[in-house]
C-alpha positions as a LaTeX table, in Angstrom:
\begin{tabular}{lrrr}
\hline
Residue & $x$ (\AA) & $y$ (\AA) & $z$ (\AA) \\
\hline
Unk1 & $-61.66$ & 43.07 & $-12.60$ \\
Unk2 & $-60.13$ & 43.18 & $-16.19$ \\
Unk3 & $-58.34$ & 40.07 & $-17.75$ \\
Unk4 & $-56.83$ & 38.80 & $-20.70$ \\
Unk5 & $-58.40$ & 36.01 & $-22.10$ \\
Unk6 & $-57.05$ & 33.52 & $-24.93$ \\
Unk7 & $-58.54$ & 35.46 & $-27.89$ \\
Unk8 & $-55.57$ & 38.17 & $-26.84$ \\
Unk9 & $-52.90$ & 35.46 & $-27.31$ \\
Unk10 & $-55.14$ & 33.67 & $-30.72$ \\
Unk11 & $-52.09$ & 34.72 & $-32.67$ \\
Unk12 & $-49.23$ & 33.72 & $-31.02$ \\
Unk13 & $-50.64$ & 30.32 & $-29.47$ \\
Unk14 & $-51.07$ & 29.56 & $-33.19$ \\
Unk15 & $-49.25$ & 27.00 & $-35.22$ \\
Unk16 & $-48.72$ & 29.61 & $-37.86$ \\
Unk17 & $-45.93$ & 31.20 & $-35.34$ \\
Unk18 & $-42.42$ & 29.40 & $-34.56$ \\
Unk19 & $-42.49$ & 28.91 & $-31.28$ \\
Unk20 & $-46.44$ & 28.50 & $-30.30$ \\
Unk21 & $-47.27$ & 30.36 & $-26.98$ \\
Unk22 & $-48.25$ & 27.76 & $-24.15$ \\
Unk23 & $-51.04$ & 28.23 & $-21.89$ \\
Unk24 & $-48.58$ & 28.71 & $-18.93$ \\
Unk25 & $-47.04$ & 31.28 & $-20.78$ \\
Unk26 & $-49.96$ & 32.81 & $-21.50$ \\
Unk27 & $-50.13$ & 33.13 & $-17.65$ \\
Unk28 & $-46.34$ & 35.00 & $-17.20$ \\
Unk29 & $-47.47$ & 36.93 & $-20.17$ \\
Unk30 & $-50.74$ & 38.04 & $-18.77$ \\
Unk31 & $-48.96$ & 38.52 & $-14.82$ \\
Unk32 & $-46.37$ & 40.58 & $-16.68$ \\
Unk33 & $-48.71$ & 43.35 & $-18.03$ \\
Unk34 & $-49.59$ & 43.86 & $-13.74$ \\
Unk35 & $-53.38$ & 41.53 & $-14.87$ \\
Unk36 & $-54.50$ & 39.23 & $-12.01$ \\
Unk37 & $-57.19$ & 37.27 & $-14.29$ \\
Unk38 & $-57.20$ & 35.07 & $-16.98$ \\
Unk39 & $-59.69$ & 33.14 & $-19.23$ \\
Unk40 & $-58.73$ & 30.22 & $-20.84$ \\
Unk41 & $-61.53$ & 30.45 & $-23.85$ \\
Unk42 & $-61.92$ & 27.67 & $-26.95$ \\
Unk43 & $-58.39$ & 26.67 & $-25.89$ \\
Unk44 & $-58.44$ & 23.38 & $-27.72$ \\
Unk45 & $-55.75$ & 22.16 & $-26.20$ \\
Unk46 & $-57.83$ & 22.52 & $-22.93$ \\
Unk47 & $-59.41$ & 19.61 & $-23.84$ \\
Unk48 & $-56.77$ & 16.98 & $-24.59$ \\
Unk49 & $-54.61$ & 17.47 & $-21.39$ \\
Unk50 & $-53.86$ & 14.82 & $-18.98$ \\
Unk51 & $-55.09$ & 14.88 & $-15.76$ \\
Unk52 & $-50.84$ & 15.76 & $-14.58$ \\
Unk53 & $-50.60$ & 18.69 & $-17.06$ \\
Unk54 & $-54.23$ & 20.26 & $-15.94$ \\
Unk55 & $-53.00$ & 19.93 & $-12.11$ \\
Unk56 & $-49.46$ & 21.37 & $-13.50$ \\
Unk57 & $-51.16$ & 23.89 & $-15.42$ \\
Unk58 & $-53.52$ & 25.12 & $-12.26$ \\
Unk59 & $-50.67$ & 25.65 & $-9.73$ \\
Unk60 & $-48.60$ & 27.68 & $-12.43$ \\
Unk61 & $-51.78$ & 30.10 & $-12.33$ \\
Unk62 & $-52.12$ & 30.06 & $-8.34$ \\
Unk63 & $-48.48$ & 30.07 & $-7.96$ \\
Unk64 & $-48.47$ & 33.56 & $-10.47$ \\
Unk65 & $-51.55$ & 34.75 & $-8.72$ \\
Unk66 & $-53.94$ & 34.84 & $-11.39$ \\
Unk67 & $-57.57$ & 33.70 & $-11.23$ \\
Unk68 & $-58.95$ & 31.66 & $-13.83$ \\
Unk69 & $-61.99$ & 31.58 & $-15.83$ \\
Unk70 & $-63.11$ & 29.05 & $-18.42$ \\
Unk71 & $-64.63$ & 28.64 & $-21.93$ \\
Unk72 & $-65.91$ & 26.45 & $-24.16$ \\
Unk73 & $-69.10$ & 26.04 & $-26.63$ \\
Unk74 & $-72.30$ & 24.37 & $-26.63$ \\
Unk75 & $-74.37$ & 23.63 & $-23.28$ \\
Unk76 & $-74.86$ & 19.36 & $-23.84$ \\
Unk77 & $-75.17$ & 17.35 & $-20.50$ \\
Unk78 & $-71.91$ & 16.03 & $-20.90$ \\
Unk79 & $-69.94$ & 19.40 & $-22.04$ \\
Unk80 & $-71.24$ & 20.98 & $-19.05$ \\
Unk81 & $-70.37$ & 18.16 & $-16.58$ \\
Unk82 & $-66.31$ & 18.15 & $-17.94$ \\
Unk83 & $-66.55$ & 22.25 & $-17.43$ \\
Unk84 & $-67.35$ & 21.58 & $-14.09$ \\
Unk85 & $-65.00$ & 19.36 & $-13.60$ \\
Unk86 & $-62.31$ & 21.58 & $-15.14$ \\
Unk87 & $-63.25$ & 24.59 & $-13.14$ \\
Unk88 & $-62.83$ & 22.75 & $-9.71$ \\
Unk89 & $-59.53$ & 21.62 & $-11.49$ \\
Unk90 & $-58.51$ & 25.30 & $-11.87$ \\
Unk91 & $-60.61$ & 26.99 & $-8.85$ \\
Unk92 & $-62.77$ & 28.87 & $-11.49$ \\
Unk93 & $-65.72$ & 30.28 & $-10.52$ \\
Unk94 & $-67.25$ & 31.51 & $-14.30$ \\
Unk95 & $-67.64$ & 29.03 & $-17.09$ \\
Unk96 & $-68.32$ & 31.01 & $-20.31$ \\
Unk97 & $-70.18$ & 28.91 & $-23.03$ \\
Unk98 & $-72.55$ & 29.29 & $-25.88$ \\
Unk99 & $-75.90$ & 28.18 & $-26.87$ \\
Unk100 & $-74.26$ & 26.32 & $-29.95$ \\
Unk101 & $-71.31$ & 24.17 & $-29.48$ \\
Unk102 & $-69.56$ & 22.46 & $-32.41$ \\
Unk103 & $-71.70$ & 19.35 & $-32.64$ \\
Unk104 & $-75.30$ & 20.47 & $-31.07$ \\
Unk105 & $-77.65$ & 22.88 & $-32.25$ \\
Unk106 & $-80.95$ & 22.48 & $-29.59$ \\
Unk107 & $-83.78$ & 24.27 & $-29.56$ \\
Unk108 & $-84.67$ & 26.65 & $-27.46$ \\
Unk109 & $-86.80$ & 24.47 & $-25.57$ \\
Unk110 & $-84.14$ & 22.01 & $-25.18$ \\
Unk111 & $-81.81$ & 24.58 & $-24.04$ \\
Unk112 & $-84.05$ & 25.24 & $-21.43$ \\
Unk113 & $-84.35$ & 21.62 & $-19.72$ \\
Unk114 & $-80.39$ & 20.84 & $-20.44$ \\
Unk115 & $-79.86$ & 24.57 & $-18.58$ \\
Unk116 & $-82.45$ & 23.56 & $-16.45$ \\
Unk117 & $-81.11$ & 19.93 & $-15.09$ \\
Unk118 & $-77.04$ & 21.36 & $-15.28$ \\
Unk119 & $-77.89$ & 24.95 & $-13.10$ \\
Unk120 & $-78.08$ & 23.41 & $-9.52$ \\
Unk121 & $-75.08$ & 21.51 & $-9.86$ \\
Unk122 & $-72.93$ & 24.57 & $-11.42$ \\
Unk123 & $-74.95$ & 26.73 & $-8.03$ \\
Unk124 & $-73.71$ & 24.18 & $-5.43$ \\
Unk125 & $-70.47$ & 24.30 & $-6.70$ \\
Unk126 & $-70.11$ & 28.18 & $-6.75$ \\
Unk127 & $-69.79$ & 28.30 & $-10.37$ \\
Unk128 & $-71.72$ & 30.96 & $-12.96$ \\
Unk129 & $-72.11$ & 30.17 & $-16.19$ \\
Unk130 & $-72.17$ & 32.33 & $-18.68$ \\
Unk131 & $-73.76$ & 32.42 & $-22.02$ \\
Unk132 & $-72.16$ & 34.73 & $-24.90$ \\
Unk133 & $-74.39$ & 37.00 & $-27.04$ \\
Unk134 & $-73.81$ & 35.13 & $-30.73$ \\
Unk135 & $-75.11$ & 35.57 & $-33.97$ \\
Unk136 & $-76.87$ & 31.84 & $-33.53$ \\
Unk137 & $-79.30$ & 33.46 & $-31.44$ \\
Unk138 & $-80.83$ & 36.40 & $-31.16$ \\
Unk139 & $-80.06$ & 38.63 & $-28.02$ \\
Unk140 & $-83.72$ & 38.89 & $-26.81$ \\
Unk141 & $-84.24$ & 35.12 & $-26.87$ \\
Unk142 & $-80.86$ & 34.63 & $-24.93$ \\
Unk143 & $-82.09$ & 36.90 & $-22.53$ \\
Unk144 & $-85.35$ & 35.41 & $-22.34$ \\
Unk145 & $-83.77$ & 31.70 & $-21.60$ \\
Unk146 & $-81.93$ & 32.65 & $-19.42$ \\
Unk147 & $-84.54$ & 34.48 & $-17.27$ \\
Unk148 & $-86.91$ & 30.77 & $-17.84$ \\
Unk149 & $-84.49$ & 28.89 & $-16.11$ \\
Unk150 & $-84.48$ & 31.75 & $-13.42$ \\
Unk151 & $-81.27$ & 30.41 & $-11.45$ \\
Unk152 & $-78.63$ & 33.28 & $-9.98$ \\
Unk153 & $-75.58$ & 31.20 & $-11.47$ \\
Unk154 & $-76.71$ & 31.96 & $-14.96$ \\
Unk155 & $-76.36$ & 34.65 & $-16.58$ \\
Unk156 & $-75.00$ & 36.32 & $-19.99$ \\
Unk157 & $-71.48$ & 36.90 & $-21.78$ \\
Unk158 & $-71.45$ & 40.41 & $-22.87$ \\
Unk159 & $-69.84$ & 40.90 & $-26.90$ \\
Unk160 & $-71.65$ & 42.99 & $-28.52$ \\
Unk161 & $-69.42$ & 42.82 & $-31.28$ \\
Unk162 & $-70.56$ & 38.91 & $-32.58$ \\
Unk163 & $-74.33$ & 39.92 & $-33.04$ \\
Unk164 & $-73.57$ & 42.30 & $-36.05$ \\
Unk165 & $-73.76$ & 39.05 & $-38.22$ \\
Unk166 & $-77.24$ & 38.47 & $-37.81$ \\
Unk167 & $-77.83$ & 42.51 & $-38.15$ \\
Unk168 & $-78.66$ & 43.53 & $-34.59$ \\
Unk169 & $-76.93$ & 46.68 & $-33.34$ \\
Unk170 & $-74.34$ & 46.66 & $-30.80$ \\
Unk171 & $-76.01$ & 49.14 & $-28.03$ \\
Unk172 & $-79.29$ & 47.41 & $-28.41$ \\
Unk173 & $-77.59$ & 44.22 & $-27.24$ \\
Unk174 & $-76.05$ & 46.43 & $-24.74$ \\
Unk175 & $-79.41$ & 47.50 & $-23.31$ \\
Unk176 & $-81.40$ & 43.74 & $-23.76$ \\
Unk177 & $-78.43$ & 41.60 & $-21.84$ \\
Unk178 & $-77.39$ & 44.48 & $-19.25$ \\
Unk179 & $-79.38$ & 43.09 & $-16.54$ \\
Unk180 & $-78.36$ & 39.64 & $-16.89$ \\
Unk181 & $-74.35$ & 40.63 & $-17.90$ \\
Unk182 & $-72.02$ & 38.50 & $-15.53$ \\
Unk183 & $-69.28$ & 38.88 & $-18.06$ \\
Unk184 & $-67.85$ & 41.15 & $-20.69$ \\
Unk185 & $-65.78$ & 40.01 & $-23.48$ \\
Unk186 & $-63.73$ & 43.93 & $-24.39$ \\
Unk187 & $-62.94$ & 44.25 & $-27.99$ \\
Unk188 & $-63.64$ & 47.02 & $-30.15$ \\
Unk189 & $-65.01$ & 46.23 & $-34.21$ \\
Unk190 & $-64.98$ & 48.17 & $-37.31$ \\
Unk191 & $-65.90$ & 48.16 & $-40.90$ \\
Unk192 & $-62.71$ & 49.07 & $-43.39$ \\
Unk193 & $-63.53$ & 49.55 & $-47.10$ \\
Unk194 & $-62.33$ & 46.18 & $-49.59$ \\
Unk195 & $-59.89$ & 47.16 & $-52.44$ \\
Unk196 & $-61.59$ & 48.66 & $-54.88$ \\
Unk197 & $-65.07$ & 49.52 & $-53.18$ \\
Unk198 & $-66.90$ & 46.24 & $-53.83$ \\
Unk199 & $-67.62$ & 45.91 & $-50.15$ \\
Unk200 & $-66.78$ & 45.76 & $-46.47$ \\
Unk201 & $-64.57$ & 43.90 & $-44.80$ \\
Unk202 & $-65.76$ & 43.42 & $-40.67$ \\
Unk203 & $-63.30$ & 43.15 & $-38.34$ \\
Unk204 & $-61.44$ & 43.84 & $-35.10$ \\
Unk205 & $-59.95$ & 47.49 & $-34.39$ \\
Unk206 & $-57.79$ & 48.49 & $-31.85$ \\
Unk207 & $-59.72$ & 49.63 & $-28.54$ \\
Unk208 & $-61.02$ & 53.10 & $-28.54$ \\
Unk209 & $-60.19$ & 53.44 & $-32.57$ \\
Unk210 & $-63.34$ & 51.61 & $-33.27$ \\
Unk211 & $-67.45$ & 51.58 & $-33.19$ \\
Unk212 & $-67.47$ & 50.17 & $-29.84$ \\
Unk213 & $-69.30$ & 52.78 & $-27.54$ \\
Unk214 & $-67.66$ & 51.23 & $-24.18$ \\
Unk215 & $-68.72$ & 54.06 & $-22.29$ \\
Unk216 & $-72.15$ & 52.97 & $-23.28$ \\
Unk217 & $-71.91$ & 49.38 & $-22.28$ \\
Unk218 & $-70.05$ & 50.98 & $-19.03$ \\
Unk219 & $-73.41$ & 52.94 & $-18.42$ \\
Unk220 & $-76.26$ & 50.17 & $-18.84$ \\
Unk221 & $-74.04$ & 46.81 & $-17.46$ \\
Unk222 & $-72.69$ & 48.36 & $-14.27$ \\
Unk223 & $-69.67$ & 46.01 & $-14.73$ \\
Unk224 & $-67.49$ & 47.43 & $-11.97$ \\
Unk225 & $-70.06$ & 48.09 & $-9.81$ \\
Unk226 & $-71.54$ & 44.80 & $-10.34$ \\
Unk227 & $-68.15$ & 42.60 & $-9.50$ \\
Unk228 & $-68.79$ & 41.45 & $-13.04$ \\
Unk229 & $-65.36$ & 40.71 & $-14.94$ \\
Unk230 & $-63.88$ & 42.03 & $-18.42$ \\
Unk231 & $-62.03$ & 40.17 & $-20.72$ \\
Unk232 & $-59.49$ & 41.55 & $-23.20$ \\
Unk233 & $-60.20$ & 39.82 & $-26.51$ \\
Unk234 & $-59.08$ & 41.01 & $-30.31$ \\
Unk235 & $-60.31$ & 40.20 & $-33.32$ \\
Unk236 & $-56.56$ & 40.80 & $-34.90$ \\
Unk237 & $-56.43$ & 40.13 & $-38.81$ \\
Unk238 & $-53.48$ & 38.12 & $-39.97$ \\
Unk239 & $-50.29$ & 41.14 & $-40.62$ \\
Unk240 & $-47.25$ & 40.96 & $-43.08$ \\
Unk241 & $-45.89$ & 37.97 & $-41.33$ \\
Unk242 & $-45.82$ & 36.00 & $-37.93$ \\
Unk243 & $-43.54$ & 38.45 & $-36.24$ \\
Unk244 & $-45.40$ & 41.82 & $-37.36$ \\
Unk245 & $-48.52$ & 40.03 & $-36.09$ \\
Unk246 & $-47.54$ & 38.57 & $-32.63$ \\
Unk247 & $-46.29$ & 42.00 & $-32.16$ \\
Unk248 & $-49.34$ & 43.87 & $-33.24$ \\
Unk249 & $-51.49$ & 41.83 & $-30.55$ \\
Unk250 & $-49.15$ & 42.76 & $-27.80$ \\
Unk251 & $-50.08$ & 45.97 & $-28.75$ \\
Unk252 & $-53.42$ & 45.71 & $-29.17$ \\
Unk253 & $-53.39$ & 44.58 & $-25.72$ \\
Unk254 & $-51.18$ & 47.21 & $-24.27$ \\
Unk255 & $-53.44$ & 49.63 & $-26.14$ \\
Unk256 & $-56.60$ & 47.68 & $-24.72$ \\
Unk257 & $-55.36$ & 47.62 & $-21.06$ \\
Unk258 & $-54.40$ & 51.40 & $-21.21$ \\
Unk259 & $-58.04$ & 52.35 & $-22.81$ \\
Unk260 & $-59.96$ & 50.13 & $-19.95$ \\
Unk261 & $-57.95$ & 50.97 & $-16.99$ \\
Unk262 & $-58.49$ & 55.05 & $-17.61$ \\
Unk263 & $-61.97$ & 54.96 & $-19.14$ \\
Unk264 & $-64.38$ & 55.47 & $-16.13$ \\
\hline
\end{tabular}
């Protein structure tokens, strides 16, 4: 299934816009566009909600018809006991997270046992988690955690696009975390030339314009055939303003929705 995500709405849930975008209008937005999912990803605000406004904010999804999905960072005992709790909140059945969270930075080894001790609890409850190819950690080391802890409800966040930071290439991140894939994050990436040739400037692209070889990831991930889920994100640079740049990510995710929905 493809969804929008919050990384499609980063701009206009911003407090550099007037009127910031609310998460429950992030839902009519997303419903509007004829997209049935929605993952509510490093959505601070997430995190600071009563328990009334996370009930309120669940049965505005269910009563639109959209699924959720969930997001955070970092994989400490007590991070991935709230995103439990939040996904039975919000009926979500995929928690994406990342090795690294804001305050924790654990070995692989310790990655392993907190995985390890959380994974039953996330299986008996029907909820995957997913872990997001970063530059904090090298793609074949992801892949080979999660393949220690060896449980079906982990698996891997597919973005090729972060790992360029620590110089891997995008289709060999394809081909190491295809087997494990149980979520894609769509975005396409580019390189554009700085002012006056003293270097590149990395950054998001609208879908199909950029180096993203979807048809690739399409080939080796099996997404649709796998029941595996993909998320419209952008990587949208700032425009001439807050208008020009809320409406450039509406079309960016027009454009996005159009490219995925006739790309086989």
């Amino acid at each position: 299934m493809i969804g929008l995500g919050s990384y499609a709405f980063f701009w206009q849930h911003s407090d550099r816009v007037e009127r910031p975008l609310s998460l429950t209008g992030a839902f009519e937005a997303t419903r509007e566009l004829g997209v049935d999912l929605f993952q509510v990803c490093d959505y601070a605000p997430l995190e600071s909600m009563t328990d009334r406004e996370l009930k309120d904010a669940a049965a505005a999804a269910r009563d639109l018809g959209l699924a959720i999905e969930l997001g955070t960072k970092g994989i400490e005992p007590e991070r991935l006991t709230r995103f439990l709790e939040l996904a039975e909140v919000f009926d979500a059945r995929l928690v994406r997270s990342m090795v690294y969270g804001p305050d924790s930075r654990p070995s692989l080894e310790q990655a392993k046992t907190w995985l390890a001790a959380a994974l039953p609890v996330y299986e008996a409850a029907g909820v995957t988690l997913a872990l997001e190819t970063y530059e904090q950690v090298a793609t074949a080391d992801l892949a080979g955690l999660v393949t220690a802890v060896d449980n079906p409800h982990l698996g891997i966040c597919l973005d090729p696009a972060n790992v360029v930071a620590r110089l891997e290439q995008p289709k060999t991140t394809v081909e190491l975390a295809a087997p494990f894939t149980v979520n894609v994050h769509a975005k396409d990436f580019a390189f554009s030339r700085q002012d006056g040739w003293v270097g590149f400037t990395y950054s998001g692209a609208a879908m199909g314009t950029g180096l993203h070889d979807y048809p690739h990831l399409l080939r080796e991930a099996r997404p649709r055939e796998r029941g595996v889920n993909e998320i419209v994100e952008h990587w949208l640079p700032w425009q001439d303003g807050a208008e020009a740049t809320v409406r450039a990510e509406q079309a960016w995710t027009r454009t996005t929705l159009e490219y995925l929905r006739s790309i086989a």
